[in-house]
C-alpha positions in Angstrom: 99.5 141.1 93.8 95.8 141.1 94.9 94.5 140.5 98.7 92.0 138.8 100.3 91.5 137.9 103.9 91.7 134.4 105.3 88.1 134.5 105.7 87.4 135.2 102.6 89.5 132.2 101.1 88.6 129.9 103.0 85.7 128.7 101.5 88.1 128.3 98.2 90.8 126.1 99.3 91.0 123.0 98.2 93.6 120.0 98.5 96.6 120.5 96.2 96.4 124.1 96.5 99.7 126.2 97.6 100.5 128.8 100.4 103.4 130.3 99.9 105.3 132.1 102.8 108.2 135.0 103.5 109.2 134.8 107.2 111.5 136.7 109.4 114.0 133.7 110.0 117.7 133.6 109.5 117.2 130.8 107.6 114.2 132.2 105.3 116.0 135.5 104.7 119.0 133.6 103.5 117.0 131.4 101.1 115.6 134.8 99.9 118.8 136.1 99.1 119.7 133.0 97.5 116.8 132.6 95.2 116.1 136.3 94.6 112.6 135.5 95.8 110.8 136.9 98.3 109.4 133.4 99.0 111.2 131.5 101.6 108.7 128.4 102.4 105.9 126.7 100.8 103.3 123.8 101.5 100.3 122.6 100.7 96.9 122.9 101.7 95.0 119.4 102.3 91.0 119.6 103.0 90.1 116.0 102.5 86.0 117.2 103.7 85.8 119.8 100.8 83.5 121.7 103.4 85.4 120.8 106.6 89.0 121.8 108.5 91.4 123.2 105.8 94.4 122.0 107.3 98.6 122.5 105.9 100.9 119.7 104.7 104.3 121.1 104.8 108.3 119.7 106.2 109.5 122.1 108.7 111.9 122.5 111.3 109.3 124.0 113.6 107.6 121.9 116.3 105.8 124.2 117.8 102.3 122.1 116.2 100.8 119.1 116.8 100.2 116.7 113.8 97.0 116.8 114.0 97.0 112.9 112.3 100.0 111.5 114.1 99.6 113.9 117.2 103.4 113.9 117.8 105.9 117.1 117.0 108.6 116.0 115.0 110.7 117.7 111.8 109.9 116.7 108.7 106.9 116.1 106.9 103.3 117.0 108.9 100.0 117.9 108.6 98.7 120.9 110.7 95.8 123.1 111.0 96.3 125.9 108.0 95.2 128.8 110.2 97.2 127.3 113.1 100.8 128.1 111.1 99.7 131.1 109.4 99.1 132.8 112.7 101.9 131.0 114.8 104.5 131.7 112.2 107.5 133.4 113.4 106.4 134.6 116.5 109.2 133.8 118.1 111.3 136.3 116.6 111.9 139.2 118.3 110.7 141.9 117.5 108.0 140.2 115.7 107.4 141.3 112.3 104.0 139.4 110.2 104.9 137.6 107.6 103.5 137.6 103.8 101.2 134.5 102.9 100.1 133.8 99.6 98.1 131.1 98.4 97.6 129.7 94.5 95.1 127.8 93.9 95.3 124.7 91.7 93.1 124.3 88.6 92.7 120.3 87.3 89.9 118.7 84.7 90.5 116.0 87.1 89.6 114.8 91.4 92.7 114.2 93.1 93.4 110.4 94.1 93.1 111.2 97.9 94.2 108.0 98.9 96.8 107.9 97.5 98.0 111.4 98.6 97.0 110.1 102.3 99.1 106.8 101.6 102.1 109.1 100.8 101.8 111.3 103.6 101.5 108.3 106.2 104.7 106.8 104.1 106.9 109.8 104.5 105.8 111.2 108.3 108.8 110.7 110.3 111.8 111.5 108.3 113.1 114.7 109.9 113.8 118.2 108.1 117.3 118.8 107.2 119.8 120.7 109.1 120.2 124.3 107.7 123.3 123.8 105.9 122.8 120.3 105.0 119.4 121.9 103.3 122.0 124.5 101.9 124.2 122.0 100.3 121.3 119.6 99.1 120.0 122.3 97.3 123.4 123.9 95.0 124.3 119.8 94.8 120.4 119.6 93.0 120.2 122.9 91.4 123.6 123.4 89.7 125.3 120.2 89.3 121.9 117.9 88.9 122.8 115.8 91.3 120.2 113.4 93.6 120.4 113.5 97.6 121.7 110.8 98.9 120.2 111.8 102.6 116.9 110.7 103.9 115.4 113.9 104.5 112.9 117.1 103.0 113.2 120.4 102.7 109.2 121.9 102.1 110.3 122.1 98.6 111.6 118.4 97.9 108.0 117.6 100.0 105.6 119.6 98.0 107.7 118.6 94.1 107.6 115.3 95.3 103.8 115.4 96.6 102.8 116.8 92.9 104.8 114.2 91.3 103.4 111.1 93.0 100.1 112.7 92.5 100.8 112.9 88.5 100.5 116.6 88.3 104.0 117.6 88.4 107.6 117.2 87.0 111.0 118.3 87.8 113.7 119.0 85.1 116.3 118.7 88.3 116.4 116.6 91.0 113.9 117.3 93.5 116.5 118.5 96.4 116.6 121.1 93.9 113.9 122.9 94.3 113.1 125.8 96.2 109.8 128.2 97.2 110.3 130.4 94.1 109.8 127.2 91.9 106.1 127.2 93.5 105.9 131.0 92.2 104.7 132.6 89.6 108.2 132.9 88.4 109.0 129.4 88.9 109.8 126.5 86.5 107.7 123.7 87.9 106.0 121.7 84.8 102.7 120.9 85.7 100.6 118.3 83.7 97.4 118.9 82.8 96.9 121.3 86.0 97.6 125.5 86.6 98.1 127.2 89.2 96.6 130.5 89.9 98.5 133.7 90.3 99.3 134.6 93.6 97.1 135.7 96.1 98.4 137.6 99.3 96.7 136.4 102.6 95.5 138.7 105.0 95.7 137.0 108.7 94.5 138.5 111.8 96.9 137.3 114.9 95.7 137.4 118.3 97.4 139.7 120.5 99.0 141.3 117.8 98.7 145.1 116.9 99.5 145.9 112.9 100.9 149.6 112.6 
């Protein structure tokens, strides 16, 4: 995989784009070892001023972030500055190890309907992030046996597969609690309609206070 600093992207992304993540969790090493995937998280990036903020849309656990729409910190469903979670991510685990970004950009003959996205993401804000193993057992019920949550709740993959489909860009062959980071891969199975996805492209982020060795 190829390299380029945040810096250097930034001027790039776009809304619908993806940033994948591999963090130092319990929980993301397990979904790792469950997936074969080095890919434990993945979300969104939503730049509704093409030249402004580049901010995240993702469902996580983590409250550490202010919406930066709702300005509350629940689970679930949020919207935070991009650069914010890339350089916040999993720095509480000790000893702190940097995680691998990478980011995909998304290729599509036509605009996203912005609006709409926005209307989802106001719809959805508020329903909280499954528990570990509820996520766990969401995810064999919807990968193996094809079988539809019946909980109110996302997991970043359900978010983002669900996100794509209500945009009319995506489809899923399973039911969305299904899904999982790797399906946002290169190696994934996602069907996109009339859209691709670029390969992956490792971010380089600077963190404050942090030495690299």
């Amino acid at each position: 995989m190829k390299s380029e600093t945040f810096n250097t992207l930034y001027p790039a992304l776009k809304t619908g784009d993806l940033i994948l993540f591999s963090g130092q969790y319990q929980i993301s090493k397990m979904v790792e070892s469950l997936e074969h995937s080095m890919w434990s998280h993945v979300g969104m990036v939503f730049r509704p001023d093409p030249k402004g903020e580049v901010f995240f849309w993702e469902s996580t656990a983590l409250t550490n972030l202010e919406d930066e729409f709702m300005h509350d910190h629940l689970t679930g469903p949020k919207i935070v500055k991009l650069l914010d979670r890339l350089q916040t991510y999993g720095q509480d685990v000790v000893p702190y190890k940097p995680p691998a970004y990478a980011w995909r950009t998304l290729t599509l003959d036509r605009p996203l309907d912005q609006q709409k996205l926005v209307r989802y993401m106001k719809e959805v804000h508020g329903i909280p992030n499954p528990t570990e193993w509820n996520m766990i057992e969401e995810v064999i019920e919807g990968r193996f046996f094809s079988i539809p949550s019946k909980r109110k709740d996302y997991t970043c993959s359900k978010l983002i597969g669900e996100t794509y489909q209500e945009l009319g860009i995506a489809s899923s062959s399973i039911p969305l609690n299904g899904l999982m980071p790797s399906d946002f891969s290169s190696k994934g199975k996602l069907k996109l309609l009339e859209c691709e996805w670029g390969e992956e492209v490792l971010i380089e982020v600077e963190v404050p206070g942090v030495t690299h060795t």
